[in-house]
C-alpha positions as CSV (number, residue, x, y, z in Angstrom):
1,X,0.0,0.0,0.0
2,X,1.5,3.4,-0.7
3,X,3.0,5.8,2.3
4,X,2.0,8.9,2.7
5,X,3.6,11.7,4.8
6,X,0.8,14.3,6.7
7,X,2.5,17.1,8.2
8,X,0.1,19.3,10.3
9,X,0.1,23.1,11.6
10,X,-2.7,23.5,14.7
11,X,-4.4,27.2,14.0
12,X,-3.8,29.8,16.5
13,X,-6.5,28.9,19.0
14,X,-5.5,25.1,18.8
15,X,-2.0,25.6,19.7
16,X,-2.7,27.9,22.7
17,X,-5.0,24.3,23.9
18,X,-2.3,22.0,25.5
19,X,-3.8,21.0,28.1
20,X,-6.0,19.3,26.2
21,X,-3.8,18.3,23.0
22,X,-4.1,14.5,24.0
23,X,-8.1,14.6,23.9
24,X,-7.9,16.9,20.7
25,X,-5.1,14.2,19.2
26,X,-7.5,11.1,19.7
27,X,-11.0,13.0,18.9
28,X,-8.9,13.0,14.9
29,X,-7.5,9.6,15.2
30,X,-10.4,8.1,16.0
31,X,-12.1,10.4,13.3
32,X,-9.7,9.6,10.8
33,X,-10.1,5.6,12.0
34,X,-13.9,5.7,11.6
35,X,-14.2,7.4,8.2
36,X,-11.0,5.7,6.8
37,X,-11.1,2.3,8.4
38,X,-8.4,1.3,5.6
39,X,-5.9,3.6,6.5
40,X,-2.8,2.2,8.8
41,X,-0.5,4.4,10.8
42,X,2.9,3.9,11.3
43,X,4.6,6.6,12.9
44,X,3.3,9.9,15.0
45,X,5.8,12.9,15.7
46,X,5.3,16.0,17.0
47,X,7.9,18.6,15.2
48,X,9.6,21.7,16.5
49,X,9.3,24.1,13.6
50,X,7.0,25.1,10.7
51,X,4.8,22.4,11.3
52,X,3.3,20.6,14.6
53,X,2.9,17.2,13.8
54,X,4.0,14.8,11.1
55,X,2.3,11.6,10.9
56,X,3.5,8.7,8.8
57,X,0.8,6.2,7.3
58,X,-0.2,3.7,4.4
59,X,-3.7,4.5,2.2
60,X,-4.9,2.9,-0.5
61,X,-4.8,6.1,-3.0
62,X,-4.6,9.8,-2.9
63,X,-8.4,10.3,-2.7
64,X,-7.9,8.4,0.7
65,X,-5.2,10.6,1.8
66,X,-7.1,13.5,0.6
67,X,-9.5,12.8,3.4
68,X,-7.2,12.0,6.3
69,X,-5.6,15.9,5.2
70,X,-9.5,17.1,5.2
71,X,-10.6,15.7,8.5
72,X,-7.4,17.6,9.9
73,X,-8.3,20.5,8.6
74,X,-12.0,20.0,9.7
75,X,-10.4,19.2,13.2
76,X,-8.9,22.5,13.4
77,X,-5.3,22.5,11.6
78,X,-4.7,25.4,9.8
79,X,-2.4,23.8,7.0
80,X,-2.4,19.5,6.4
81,X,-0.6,18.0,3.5
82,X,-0.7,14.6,2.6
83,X,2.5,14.3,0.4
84,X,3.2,10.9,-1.5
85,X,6.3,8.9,0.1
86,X,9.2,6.4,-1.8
87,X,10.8,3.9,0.0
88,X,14.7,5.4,-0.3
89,X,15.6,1.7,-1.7
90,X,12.4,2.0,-4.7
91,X,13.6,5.9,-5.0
92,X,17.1,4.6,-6.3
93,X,15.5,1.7,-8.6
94,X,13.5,4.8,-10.2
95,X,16.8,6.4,-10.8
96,X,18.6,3.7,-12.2
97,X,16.1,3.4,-14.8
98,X,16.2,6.8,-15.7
């Protein structure tokens, strides 16, 4: 199944919430679970930077990851992209055919 990278920013009045960023993150996961049952996470980070959060997971197709970007935003992020992601090892096969 293809990986796909989400990296999050929380909007102003989310970000000023950390007392109750646990709650908030499992209100979306559970969110993301119901309406995209298919969709398998691997890896959850929160980032020190441009973004808050970058969340690593396998969907089926971009329409899929389209949705898990969506409910973020619907959830209260201010930016979410879902950006495609190539194993470093399939990356290089892609080169050498080039």
């Amino acid at each position: 199944m293809p990986i796909y990278v989400l990296l999050t920013k929380l909007s102003p009045g989310l970000s000023q919430q950390m007392k109750e960023r646990a709650q908030l993150g499992r209100t979306w996961l559970d969110q993301v679970k119901k309406t995209c049952p298919e969709v398998k996470f691997i890896s959850h980070y929160a980032l020190l930077g441009q973004f808050d959060f970058l969340d690593i997971y396998e969907a089926p197709d971009e329409k899929t990851a389209a949705k898990v970007s969506i409910i973020s935003q619907a959830n209260g992020a201010s930016q979410a992209q879902s950006l495609p992601a190539i194993p470093y090892k399939q990356y290089l096969d892609l080169i050498r055919e080039i």
